[in-house]
N, C-alpha and C positions, 0 to 999 in steps of 0.2 A: 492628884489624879490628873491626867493627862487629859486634854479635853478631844472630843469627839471628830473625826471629820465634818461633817454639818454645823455643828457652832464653829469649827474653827470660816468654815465657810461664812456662817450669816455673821460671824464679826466682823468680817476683813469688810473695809471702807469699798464703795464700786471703784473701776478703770478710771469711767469718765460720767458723765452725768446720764442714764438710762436714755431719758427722755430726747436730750439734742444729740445721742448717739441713733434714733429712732427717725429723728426727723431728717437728720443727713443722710441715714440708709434710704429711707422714703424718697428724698429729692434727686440724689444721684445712687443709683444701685451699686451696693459695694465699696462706697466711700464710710458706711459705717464703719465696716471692718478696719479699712483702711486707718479711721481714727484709735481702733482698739491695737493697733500695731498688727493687723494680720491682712499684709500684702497680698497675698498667694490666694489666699480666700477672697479676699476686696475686687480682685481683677475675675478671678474666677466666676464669679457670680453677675461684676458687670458686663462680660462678654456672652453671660450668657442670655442675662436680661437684654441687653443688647442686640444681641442674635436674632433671640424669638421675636423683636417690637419691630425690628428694622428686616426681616423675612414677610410678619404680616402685613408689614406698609406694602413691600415689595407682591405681595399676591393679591392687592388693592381690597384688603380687608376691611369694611367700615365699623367703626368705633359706636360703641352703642348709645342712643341719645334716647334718654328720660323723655317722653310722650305723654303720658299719663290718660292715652284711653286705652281700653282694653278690660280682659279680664286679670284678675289678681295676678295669676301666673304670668302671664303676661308681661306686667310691670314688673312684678319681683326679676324676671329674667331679664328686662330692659336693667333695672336698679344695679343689679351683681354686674351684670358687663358691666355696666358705667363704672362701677367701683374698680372692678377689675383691670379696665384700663387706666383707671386714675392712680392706681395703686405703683404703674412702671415711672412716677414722681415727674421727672422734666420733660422726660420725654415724648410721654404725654401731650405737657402744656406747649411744648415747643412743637409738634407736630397741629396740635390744635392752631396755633399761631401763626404759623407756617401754611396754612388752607388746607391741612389734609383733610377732603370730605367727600371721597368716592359716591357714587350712590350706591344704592345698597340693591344688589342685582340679586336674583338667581345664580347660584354657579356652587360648583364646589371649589374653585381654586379662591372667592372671595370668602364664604362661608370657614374656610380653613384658615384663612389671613383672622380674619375677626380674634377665630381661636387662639390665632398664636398671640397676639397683640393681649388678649386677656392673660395668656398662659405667661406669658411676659410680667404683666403685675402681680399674680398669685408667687411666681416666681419672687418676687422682690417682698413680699410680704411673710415670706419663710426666710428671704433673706436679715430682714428688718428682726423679725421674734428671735434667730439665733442670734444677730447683734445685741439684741438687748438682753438675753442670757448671758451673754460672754459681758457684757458690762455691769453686769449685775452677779460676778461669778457666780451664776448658778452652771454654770459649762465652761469650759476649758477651751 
């Protein structure tokens, strides 16, 4: 008897190893793929991670830093930015590095930077879970 699509799936050995295709996608956006042989998607994704981190720098978006007074809600929303912009991997650390440290004004053109600089790491962390599906053939 011929066997199943999904066993023939959960037998086939991964691409490359889940985990250091996760943490490359992590450091450089799009270099995951890149390792899983899909060019097209790897750049795709780093221009667009890219895009949104280097638009928020540019509307002097500040990067959100863990405090820890406040109410619960408060933190939690300090906590997810923080993650959120730690999640766009280098570029990140390398803007951290570099002094980026606007202050953090009123305004909606700074207010919008913030978001795109988070929307930037959320972006790379849907980039990372589809690298790790395509490494793990659960996806194509």
């Amino acid at each position: 008897m011929p066997a199943t699509t999904t066993e023939t799936v959960a037998a086939a050995p991964p691409l490359r190893s889940p985990w250091v295709t996760v943490l490359v996608a992590w450091l450089v956006p799009g270099a995951g793929h890149l390792l899983l042989g899909r060019r097209v998607r790897g750049a795709v994704i780093f221009a667009t991670v890219l895009l949104c981190f280097a638009v928020g720098l540019l509307m002097r978006g500040p990067l959100f830093e863990v405090g820890g007074a406040g109410d619960v809600l408060s933190r939690l929303i300090e906590w997810g930015g923080h993650l959120g912009d730690m999640a766009s991997g280098l570029l990140y650390f390398v803007a951290v590095w570099m002094g980026y440290a606007p202050p953090d004004r009123a305004g909606h053109t700074a207010d919008y930077g913030s978001k795109l600089i988070v929307a930037a790491g959320l972006l790379n962390i849907l980039a990372m879970v589809d690298a790790y599906e395509i490494a793990t053939r659960q996806k194509d």
